[in-house]
N, C-alpha and C positions, 0 to 999 in steps of 0.2 A: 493517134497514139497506139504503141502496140499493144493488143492482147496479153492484158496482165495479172497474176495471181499474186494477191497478198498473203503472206504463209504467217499471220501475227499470232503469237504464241507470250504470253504474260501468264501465270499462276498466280497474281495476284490481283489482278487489272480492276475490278473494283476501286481500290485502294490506292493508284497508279494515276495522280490529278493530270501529270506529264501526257501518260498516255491516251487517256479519254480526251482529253484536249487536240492531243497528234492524230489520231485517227479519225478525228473529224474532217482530213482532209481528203480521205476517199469516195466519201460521200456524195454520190449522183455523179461519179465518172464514171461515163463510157467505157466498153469495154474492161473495166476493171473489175473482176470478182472478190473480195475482201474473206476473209476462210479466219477465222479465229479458233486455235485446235481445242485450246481448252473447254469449250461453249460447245463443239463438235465431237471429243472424244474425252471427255471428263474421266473415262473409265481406263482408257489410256490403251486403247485396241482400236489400232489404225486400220481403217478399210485399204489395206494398200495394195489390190487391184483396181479397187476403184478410183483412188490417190494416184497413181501410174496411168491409168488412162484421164483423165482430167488433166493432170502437167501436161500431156502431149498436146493439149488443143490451145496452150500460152507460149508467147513468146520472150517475156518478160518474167520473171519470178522474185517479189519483193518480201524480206526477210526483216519482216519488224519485230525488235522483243527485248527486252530489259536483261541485262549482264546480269547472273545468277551465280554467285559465288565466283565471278572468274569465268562464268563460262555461259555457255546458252542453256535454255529454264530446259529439264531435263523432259519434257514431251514434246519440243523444237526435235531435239535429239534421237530420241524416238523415231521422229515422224522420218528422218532424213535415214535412217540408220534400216527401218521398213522399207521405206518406199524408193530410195536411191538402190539402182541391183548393178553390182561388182561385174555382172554379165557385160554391162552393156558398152564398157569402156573398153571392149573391143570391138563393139555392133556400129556401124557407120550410123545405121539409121533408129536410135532408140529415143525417146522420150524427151531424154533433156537436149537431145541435137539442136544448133541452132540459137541457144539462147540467150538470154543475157538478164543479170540480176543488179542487183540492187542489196545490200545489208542496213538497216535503221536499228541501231541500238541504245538506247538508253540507260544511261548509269546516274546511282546517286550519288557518286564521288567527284571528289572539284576533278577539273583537269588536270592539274600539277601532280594530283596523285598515281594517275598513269600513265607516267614517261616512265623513262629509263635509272634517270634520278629521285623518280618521286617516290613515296611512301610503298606502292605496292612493286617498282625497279621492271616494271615493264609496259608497255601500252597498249590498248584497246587493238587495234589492228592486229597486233601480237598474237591476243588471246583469241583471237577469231581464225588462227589459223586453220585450226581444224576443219571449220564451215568453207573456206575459201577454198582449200587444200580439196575438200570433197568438190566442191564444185570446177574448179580447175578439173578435175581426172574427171568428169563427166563433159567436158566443154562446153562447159556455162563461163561467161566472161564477167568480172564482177566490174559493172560500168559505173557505180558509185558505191560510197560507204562512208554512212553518219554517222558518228558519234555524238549522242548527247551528253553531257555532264551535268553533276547537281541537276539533275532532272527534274526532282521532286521541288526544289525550289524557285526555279521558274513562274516569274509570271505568268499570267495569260498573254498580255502582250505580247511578251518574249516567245511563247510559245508559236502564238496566232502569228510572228514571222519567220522562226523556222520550220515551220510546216510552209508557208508560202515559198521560201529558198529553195524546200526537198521539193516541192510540186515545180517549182519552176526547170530544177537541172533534171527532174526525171520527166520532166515534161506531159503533166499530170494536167489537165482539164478537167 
């Protein structure tokens, strides 16, 4: 499996049945470092020299986090907005060279509500342009992206097998 950083970012995660359930699947994988920001940077002051040398040693960067108004919880934001440098999208050889990601997002709205015809007239992919958009202009390639719906209502069941689905296409042990 490649050398992978989970970048999971919740402001509420406590509270979050969906997600303490999902992140039980990184659990005693290899090679995989799990980084929770809120639990690591509560105060909202990224070490982002230390954050930039760290990325450089993954080859894989997986972006798990609950759709926050429409958008990513605003210390995901933060962290990407610090630690990604506008430099380097001319530098052949910088940090995120090489990589490839992953997006795991979670929302408590049915699905129908985020199409094009649904209640909010756009869809989850949509609103993630911004994150994909920055990682494109860094060349990071995004090799998957889950959207969860009704999150919060999910079984465990249902849970315990879309965490198996995401572990099996990103090829998680």
């Amino acid at each position: 499996m490649k050398k992978t950083l989970v970048i999971f970012a919740h402001p509420y995660f406590e509270y979050s049945t969906a997600n303490l359930e999902l992140i039980k699947m990184y659990d005693g994988v290899e090679n995989l470092e799990f980084k929770d920001l809120y639990e690591e940077y509560p105060d909202f002051h990224i070490a982002t020299f230390r954050e930039r040398k760290r990325i450089r040693t993954f080859e894989r960067l997986i972006f798990h986090f609950p759709l926050i108004w429409f958008g990513l919880p605003p210390l995901l934001k933060l962290w990407i907005d610090e630690v990604f440098d506008m430099k380097w999208i001319s530098d052949e050889d910088h940090p995120l060279t090489n990589k490839d990601a992953a997006i795991i997002v979670t929302a408590g709205g049915k699905e129908e509500y985020y199409q094009k015809d649904g209640v909010y007239g756009t869809t989850i992919p949509e609103l993630m342009k911004q994150l994909t958009l920055s990682l494109k202009v860094n060349n990071i390639e995004v090799k998957e992206f889950f959207a969860l719906y009704n999150a919060d209502d999910l079984k465990e069941n249902e849970l315990k097998e879309i965490s198996q689905t995401i572990k099996t296409k990103l090829k998680i042990r």
